[in-house]
N, C-alpha and C positions, 0 to 999 in steps of 0.2 A: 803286474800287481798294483793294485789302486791301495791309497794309502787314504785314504779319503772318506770320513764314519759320518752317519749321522751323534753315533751316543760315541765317543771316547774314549770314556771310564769303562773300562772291564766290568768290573764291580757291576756297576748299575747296570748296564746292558745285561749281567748275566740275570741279575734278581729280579728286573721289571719285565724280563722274555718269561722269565718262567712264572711271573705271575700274574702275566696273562692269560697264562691257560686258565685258570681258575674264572677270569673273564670268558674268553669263549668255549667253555664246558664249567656248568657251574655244578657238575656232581664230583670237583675235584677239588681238595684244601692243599695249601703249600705252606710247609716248614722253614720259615725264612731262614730263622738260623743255624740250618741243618740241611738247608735247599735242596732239601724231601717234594717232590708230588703223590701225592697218592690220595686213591679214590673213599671219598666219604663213603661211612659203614652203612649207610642206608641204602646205596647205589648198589650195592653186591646184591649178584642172586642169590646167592648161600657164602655165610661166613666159613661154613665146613671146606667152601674150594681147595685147592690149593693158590697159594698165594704167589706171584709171578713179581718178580725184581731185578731189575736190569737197570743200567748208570755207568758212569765214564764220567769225562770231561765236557765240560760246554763247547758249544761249536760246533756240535753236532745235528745241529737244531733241524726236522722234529726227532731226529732219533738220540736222546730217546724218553726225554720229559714227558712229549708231545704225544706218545705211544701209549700213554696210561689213561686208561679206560673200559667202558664192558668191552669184553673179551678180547683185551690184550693185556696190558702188565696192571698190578694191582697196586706196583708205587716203584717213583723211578731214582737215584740219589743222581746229583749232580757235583761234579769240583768247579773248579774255575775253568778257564777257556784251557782247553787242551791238558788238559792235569785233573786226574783221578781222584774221587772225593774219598775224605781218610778211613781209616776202617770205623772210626767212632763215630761218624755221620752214617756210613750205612749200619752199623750194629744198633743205633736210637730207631733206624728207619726198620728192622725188623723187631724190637722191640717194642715199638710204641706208634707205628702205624699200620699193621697189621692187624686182621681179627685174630683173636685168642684163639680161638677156636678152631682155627685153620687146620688141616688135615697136613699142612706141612710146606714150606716152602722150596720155590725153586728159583737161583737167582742165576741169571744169562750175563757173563760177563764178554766182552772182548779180550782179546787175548796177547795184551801188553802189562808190561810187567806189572809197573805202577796199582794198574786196574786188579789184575789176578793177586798181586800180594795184600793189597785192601782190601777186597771182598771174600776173599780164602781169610783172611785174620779175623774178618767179622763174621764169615760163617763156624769159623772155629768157638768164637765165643757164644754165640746162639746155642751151638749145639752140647758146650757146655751147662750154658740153662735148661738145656731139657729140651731145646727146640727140634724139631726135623728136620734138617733143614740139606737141600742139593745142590749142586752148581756145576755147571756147565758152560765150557768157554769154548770160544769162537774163535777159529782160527782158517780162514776159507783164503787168505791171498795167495797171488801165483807169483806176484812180483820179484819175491826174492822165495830161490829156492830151497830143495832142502839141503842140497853143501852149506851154502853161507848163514842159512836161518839157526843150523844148528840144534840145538837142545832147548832154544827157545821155539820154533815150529811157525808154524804160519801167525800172521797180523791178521785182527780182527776186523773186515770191512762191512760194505753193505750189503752184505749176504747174511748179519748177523740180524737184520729185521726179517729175515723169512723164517728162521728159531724163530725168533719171540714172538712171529705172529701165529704161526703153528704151535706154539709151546701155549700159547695165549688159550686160542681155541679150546686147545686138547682143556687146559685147568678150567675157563669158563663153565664144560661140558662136564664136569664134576671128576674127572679123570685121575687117578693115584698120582702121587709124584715119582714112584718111580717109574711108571710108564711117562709121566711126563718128560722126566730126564733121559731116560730110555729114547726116545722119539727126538729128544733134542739133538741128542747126541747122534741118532742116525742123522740126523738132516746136515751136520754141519760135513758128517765123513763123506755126503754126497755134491759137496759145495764148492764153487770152486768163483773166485774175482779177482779181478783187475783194475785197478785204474790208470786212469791220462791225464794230465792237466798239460793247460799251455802257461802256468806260472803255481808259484807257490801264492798263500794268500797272507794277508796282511793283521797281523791281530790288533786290536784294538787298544791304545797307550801305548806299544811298539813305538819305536823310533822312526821317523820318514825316511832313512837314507837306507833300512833293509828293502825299502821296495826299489829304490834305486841301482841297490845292488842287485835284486832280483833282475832286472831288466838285460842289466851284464851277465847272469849268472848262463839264464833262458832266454835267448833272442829270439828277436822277430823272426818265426819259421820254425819254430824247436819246439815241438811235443817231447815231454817226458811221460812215458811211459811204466807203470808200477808207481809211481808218486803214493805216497800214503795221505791219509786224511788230517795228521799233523803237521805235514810240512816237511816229513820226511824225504829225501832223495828215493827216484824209482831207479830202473834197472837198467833206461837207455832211452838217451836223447835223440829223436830224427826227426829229421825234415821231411814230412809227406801231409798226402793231402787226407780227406776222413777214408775215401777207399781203402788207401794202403795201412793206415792207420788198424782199422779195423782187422784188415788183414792179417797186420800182426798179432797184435791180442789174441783173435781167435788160436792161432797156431800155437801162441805162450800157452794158452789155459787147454786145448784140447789137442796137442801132438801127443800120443800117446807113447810115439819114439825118444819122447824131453823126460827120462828120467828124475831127472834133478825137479820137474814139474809137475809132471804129470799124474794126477792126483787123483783125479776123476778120470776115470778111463770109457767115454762114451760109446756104447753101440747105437746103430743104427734104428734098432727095435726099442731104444729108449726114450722112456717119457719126462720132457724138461719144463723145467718155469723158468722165462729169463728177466732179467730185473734189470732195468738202464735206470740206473744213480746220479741225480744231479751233484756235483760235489757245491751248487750252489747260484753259479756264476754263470751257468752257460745258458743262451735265450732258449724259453721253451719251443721257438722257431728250429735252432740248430738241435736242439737234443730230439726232436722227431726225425730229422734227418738224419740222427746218430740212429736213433731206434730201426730206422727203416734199412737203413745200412747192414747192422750187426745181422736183421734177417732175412735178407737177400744174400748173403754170405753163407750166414748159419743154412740155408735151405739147399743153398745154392751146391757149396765145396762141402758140409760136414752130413746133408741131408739128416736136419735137423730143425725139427718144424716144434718148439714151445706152445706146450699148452693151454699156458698164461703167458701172458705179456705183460708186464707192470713197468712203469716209467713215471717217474719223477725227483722232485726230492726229498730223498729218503732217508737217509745217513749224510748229512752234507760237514763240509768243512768251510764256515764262515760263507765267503762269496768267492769261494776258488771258482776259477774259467776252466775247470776238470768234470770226467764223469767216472762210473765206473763200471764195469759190467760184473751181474753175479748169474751164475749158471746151477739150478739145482735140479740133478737129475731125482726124479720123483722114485720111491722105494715102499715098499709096504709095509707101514706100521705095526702091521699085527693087532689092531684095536674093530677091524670092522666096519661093517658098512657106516657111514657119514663121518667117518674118522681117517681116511685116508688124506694123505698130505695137501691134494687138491681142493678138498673138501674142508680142511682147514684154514687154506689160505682164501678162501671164496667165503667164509664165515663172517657174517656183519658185526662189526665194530662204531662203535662212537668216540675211539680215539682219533683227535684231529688231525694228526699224522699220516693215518695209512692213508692213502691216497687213492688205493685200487676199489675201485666203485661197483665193478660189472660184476654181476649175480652168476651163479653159476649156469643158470639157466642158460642167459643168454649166452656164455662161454659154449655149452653143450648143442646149442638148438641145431647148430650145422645151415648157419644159411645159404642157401643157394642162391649163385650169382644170375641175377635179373635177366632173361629178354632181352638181349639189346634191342630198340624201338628202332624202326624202319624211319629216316630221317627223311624229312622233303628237300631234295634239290633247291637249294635258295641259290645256287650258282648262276641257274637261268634267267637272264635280265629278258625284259621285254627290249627287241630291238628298237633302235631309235634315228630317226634319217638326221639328226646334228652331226656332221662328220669333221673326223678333225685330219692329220697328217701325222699318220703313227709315227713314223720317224723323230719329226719334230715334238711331240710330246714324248714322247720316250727321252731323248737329250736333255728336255729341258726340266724334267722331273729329275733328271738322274741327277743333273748339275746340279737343282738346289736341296736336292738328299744327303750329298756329296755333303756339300757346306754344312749343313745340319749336322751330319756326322764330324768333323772339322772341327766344330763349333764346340762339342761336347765338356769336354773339360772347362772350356770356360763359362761355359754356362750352369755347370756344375758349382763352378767356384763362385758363381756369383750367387745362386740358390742356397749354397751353401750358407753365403752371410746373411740372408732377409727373406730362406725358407729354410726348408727341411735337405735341400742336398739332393734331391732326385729327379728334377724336372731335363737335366741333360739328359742324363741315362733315358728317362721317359721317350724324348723325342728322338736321340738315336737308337733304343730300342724300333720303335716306328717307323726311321728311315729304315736300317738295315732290313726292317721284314718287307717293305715295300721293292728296295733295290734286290731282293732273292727273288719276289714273284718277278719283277720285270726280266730279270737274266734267265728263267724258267720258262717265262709264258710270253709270247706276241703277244705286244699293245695290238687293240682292234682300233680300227678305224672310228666306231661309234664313239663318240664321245662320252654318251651316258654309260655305255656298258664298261666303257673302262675305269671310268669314274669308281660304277658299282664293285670292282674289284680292290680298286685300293681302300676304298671304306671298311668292306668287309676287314682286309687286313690290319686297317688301323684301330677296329672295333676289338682284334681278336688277341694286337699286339699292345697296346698303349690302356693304360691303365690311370689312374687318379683323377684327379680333377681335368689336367690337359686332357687325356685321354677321352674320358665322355665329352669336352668342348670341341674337340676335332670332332668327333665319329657324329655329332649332332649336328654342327655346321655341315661336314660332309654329304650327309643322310638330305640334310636340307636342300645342298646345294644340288643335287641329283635329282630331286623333286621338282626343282622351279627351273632347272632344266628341260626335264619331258615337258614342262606345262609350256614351255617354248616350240616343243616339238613340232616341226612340219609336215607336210602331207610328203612332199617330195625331198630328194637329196638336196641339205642344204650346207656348204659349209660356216662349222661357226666361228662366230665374227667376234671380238673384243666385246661389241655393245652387248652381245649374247651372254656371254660372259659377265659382266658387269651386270644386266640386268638379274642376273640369277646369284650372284654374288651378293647384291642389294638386299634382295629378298631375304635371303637365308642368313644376312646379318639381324633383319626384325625379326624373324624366327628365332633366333638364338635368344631373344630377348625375354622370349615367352618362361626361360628357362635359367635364365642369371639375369643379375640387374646390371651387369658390366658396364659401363662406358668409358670412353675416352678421357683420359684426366682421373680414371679411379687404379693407376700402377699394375694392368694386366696385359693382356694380350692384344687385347681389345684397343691397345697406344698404338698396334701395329697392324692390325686388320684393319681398322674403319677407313683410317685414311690410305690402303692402297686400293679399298672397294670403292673410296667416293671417288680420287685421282681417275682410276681406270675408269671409272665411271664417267669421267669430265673430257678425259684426253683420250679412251681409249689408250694410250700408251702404258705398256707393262713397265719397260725402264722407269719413267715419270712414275709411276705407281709406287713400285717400289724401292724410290727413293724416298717417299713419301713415308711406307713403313719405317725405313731406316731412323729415317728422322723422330718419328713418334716414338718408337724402340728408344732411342738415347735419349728422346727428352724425360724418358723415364726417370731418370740418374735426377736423385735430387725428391722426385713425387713421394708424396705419402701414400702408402697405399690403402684405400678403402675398401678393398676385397679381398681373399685369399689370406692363405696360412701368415702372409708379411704381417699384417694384422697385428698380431700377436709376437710377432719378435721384438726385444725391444734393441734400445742402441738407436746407433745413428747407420748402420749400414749403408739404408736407403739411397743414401747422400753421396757414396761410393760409387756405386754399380745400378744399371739400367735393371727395370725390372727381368728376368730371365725367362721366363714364358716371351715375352715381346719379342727381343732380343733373338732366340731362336726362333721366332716364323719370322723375323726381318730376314734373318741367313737365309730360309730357305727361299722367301718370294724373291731376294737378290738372285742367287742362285739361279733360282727360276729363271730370271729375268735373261740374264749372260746366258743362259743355255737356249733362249729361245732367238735373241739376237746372232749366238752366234749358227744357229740351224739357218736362220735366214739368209746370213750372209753366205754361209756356203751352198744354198738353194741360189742366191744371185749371180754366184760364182757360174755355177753348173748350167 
């Protein structure tokens, strides 16, 4: 739990969120002191609609301010963070921001007490004025069953944006309220959610020492399972990873043997929408990988293939590290052609909120997976008479891979101070794919063809800035190899080496302005390509790099992401790109001295 705000004040954070929407959707006006949204009378397509009203606590953010718009809610009340606005705020908000005219309204509540007792007391007063007024509450969680839920029934989660976007529709499309309520109410008996966090969230003016506690409460390694969107406790704490995670959930919400659960009772012949809920905090990186997860499961063990897919954040709580899953099997309204649930939820909105973009068209079109294209062989190197001693370059690769890998952590750590933290991983990702071809495939003799093999792998394995700086040097150095090449078997020599090493450093140049003295890698190439270049000696060389590597410690650097860190790091630790190719040409170096000596031995 991060305890850590830009805005502090509750207060202010609630009223300058919500009156921004009126910033990015200017067909909406906001009630400050009644912290009402709802859409200006000019924006409707007909005042006769039925009017849609939905609200809770802040914290929710976009569900459900953010939902008010054509063809979803017509005005939404807001309370403070986590606390239900009073029935006098929502009874002004059906009084006096609504069309007169209205055919009647429908208001969607969640189904916490707070919420149901405020909005039931202000629909009671409405419908003492004379108003029509429905209401339909949400109550779709799996978390806590129906032993312990009791006579209070399911918590309302992020299953209750798929009502109000269907309930939205259905009023846009001039639809009665009682069919609207009607249709509300099937979708919620068809509903079924979950959530997980790996912490509670932190609210804003709160005290620092509940995140403290939260830390003690859910340790490092502990999903809570069924968590609600207030900060509620869920139903069980485990240590697993997203697979098993997943695993579970699905079985909580769809064991049809869980009694106490099992709510939705799915067939196989059933048509569903599944919904993955940001609760706020989790990277839209990790929540695809939740998404992809839940449907490789669902397909997999439930045979169960969603005919929408929707993912984002929808229903959130603050910046919780939780999501949630909602599952609604699709049922037939009884309203007819362009009125069926799918066809509701696939209906275009200019509420900033909904997040599901894709037409239905393209849902329906059924595209069929492409051709795969008949690939060309790039395996095939042209042969080359530079020969080297498979043995000996296998050893001596392997030696300074080894170190590379060795090295990782600290290279890590020193990226860590005066970059981004990934240039270790980078280059041990790149040994270890190099050291699997090698334990896989004979080194050949050709110098160039094997060259051409580990490029390929460094090209396919190493990734960022280092990554394209090897796979270009590499590419290079293979090039101004062949342009060495002999008519006859020749073996190559150091100067061979060197001379093609030389080259493929001015090549490199066509492509970064690098040099020596500007805190890159480049502190550890030059000088074991001019050394080898002078003495022929690999050892001499690469002590050479070594040196340049550590005179790093202390350089400013003029390239690369260091650039922009600021601090004194620098001053610390050698730059770490350098640093790991000094490890591996050292490496190098002992692995080829020591192939030698056991060649002299023998």
């Amino acid at each position: 739990m991060s305890a850590k705000h830009f805005v502090d004040d509750p207060t202010h954070a609630v009223l300058s969120s919500l009156r921004s929407l009126t910033l990015t959707n200017p067909s909406l006006l906001f009630d400050e002191s009644n912290k009402i949204v709802y859409r200006h009378p000019s924006s409707l397509s007909s005042t006769q609609n039925v009017s849609l009203v939905s609200g809770g606590g802040s914290g929710h953010e976009p569900g459900f301010s953010a939902f008010v718009g054509n063809g979803l809610l017509t005005a939404c009340v807001c309370g403070t963070i986590f606390a239900s606005p009073s029935a006098e705020q929502i009874r002004k908000c059906l009084l006096h921001t609504l069309p007169a005219d209205s055919q009647g309204i429908l208001i969607i509540a969640t189904n916490y007490t707070g919420d149901v007792l405020n909005f039931g007391m202000a629909v009671e007063k409405a419908r003492a004025m004379g108003k029509k007024v429905a209401m339909v509450v949400v109550g779709d969680d799996v978390g806590v069953g129906r032993q312990k839920s009791g006579k209070v029934g399911r918590r309302g989660l992020s299953g209750t944006a798929l009502v109000v976007k269907i309930c939205g529709a259905l009023a846009e499309a001039g639809v009665e309220l009682d069919d609207c309520a009607r249709v509300g109410s099937l979708v919620v008996e068809n509903l079924v959610s979950l959530g997980a966090s790996l912490s509670r969230v932190h609210v804003p003016g709160k005290a620092v020492k509940e995140a403290k506690d939260e830390e003690e409460r859910l340790g490092l390694g502990l999903v809570e399972i069924g968590m609600g969107v207030h900060n509620e406790p869920g139903c069980e704490k485990v240590a697993t990873d997203l697979p098993g995670l997943v695993q579970k959930m699905l079985a909580q919400m769809l064991d049809v043997g869980d009694k106490d659960r099992a709510y939705v009772k799915l067939k196989k012949s059933d048509q569903t929408v599944m919904l993955v809920n940001n609760f706020g905090g989790v990277s839209n990186l990790e929540l695809g990988a939740i998404v992809t997860e839940f449907i490789v499961q669902l397909e997999r063990d439930y045979f169960v293939k969603p005919r929408r897919i929707i993912s984002g954040t929808i229903f959130g709580s603050l910046n919780g590290p939780g999501f949630g899953l909602s599952l609604l099997r699709l049922a037939d309204t009884g309203l007819g052609s362009g009125k069926s649930m799918l066809e509701l939820l696939d209906s275009a909105t200019e509420a900033t909120g909904w997040s599901a973009s894709i037409k239905s068209e393209t849902w329906e079109k059924g595209y069929k997976k492409p051709t795969e294209s008949t690939e060309v062989d790039e395996s095939e190197v042209k042969p080359s008479n530079l020969k080297v001693e498979p043995k000996v370059l296998e050893k001596a690769l392997k030696s300074g891979l080894g170190r590379v890998i060795a090295a990782e952590s600290e290279v890590t750590r020193f990226d860590s101070i005066v970059g981004d933290g990934d240039c270790g991983i980078g280059l041990k990702r790149g040994a270890e794919a190099i050291l699997n071809m090698l334990t896989k495939t004979d080194i050949s003799d050709d110098a160039i063809a094997s060259l051409e093999k580990i490029v390929h792998i460094v090209e396919t394995s190493m990734d960022g800035t280092s990554g394209a700086l090897y796979a270009i040097f590499l590419n290079s150095l293979a090039h101004t190899l062949r342009s060495q090449d002999t008519a006859s078997v020749t073996a190559i020599t150091p100067a061979i080496w060197a001379k093609a090493l030389s080259l493929s450093l001015e090549a490199m140049g066509k492509y970064t302005p690098a040099q020596p003295g500007d805190r890159t890698l480049m502190d550890a190439l030059y000088p074991f390509v001019k050394v080898l270049q002078k003495t022929g000696d690999v050892k001499e060389a690469a002590d050479a790099a070594k040196t340049g590597a550590d005179e790093t410690k202390g350089m400013k650097a003029s390239l690369g992401r260091s650039v922009y860190v600021g601090g004194k790091g620098y001053e610390e630790v050698p730059d770490p790109g350098a640093h790991g190719l000094s490890e591996f040409l050292t490496g190098l170096a002992e692995g080829l001295l020591r192939s030698v000596e056991t060649v002299s031995r023998t």
